[in-house]
C-alpha positions in Angstrom: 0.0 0.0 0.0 1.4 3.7 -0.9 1.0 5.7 2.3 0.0 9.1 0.4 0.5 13.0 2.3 -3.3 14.1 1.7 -6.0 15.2 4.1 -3.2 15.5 7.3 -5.1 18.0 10.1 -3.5 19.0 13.3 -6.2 19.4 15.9 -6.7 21.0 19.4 -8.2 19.8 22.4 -9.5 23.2 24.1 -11.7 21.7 26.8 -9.7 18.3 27.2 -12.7 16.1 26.5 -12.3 15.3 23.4 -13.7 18.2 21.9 -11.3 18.5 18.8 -11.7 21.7 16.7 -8.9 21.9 13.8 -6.1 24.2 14.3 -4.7 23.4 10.9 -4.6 21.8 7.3 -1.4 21.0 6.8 1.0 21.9 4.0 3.3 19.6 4.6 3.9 17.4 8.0 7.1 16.2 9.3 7.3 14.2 12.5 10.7 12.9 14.2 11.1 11.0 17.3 14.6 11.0 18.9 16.1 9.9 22.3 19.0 10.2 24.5 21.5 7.5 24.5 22.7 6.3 27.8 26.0 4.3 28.0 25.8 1.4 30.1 28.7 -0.5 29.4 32.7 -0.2 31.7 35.4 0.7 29.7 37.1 -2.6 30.9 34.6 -5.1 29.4 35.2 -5.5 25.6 35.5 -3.2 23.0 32.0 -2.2 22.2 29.8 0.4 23.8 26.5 -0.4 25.1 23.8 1.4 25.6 20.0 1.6 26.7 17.3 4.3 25.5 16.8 7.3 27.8 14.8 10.8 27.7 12.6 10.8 24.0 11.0 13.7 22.6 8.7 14.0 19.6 9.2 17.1 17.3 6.2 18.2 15.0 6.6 20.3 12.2 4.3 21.6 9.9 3.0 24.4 7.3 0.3 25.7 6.4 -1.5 28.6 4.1 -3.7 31.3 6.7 -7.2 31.9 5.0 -8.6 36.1 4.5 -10.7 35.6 8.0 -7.1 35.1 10.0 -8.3 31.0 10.8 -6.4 28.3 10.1 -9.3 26.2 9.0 -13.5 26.8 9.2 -13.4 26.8 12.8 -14.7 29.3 15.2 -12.4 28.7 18.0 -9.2 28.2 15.6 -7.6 31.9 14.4 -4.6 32.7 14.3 -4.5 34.4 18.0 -3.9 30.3 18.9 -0.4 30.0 16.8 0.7 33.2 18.5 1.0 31.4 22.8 4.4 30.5 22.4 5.7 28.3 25.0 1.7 26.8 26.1 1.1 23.5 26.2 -1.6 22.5 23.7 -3.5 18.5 23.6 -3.0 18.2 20.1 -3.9 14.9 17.6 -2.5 14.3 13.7 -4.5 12.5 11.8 -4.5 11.5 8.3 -7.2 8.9 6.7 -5.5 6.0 8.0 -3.3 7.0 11.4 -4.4 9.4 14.1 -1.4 10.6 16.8 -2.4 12.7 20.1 -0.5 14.2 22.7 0.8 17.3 24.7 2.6 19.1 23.0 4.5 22.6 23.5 4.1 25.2 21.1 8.3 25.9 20.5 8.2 28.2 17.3 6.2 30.0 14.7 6.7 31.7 11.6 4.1 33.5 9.3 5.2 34.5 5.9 3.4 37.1 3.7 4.6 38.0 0.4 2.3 40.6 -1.8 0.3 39.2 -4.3 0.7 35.3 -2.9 -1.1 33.3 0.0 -0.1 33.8 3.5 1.7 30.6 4.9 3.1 29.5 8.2 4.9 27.1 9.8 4.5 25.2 13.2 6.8 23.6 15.6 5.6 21.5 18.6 7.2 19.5 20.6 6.4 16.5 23.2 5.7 16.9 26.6 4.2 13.8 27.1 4.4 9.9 25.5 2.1 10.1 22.3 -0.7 8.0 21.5 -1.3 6.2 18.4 -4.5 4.8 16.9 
């Protein structure tokens, strides 16, 4: 099966029961996952490190094009007031038509770009602050 880019939405949680309004239609989406590397093994047993997984973080990325009205999307409670509480922690879910991803997140960066004569766009950055969930 080809896994195709179309339809991706990043959605907020305002009232944390599941009340999801869409923040977004995403441009483009890029989700990366790292960890810390802890080094387990002595120096005086063999010649190879070893190591076990320690602190991960999940790092969102997206863009986006900003309709006339200011809102990211035809939502009421999604403008773009929301992209502009840098450092807040936002319940957030990416879904596409086949994989849906939720979590806290904290909103790290923004950028909205306006050129003259050419839609607005913007792009996101979110990361982690707690273990995703994936359905």
């Amino acid at each position: 099966m080809i896994l195709k880019g179309k339809n991706i939405t990043i959605d907020q949680d305002w009232t944390g029961e599941g009340d999801w309004v869409v923040l977004a239609c995403a441009k483009s989406c890029d989700i990366s996952g790292e960890c810390d590397e802890i080094e387990v093994s002595s120096p005086n047993h063999g010649s190879w490190v070893e190591a076990i997984a320690g602190r991960k973080r999940m790092t969102i990325k997206f863009n986006y094009l900003v309709t006339w009205d200011g809102e990211m999307h035809d939502s009421d409670s999604s403008s773009l007031k929301d992209f502009l509480r840098i450092g807040e922690i936002f319940r957030i879910r990416i879904r596409d038509p086949l994989t849906e991803l939720s979590m806290n997140a904290m909103l790290k960066s923004v950028q909205i770009t306006a050129t003259v004569h050419s839609l607005v766009q913007g792009s996101i950055q979110f990361n982690s602050v707690s273990e995703p969930h994936w359905e």
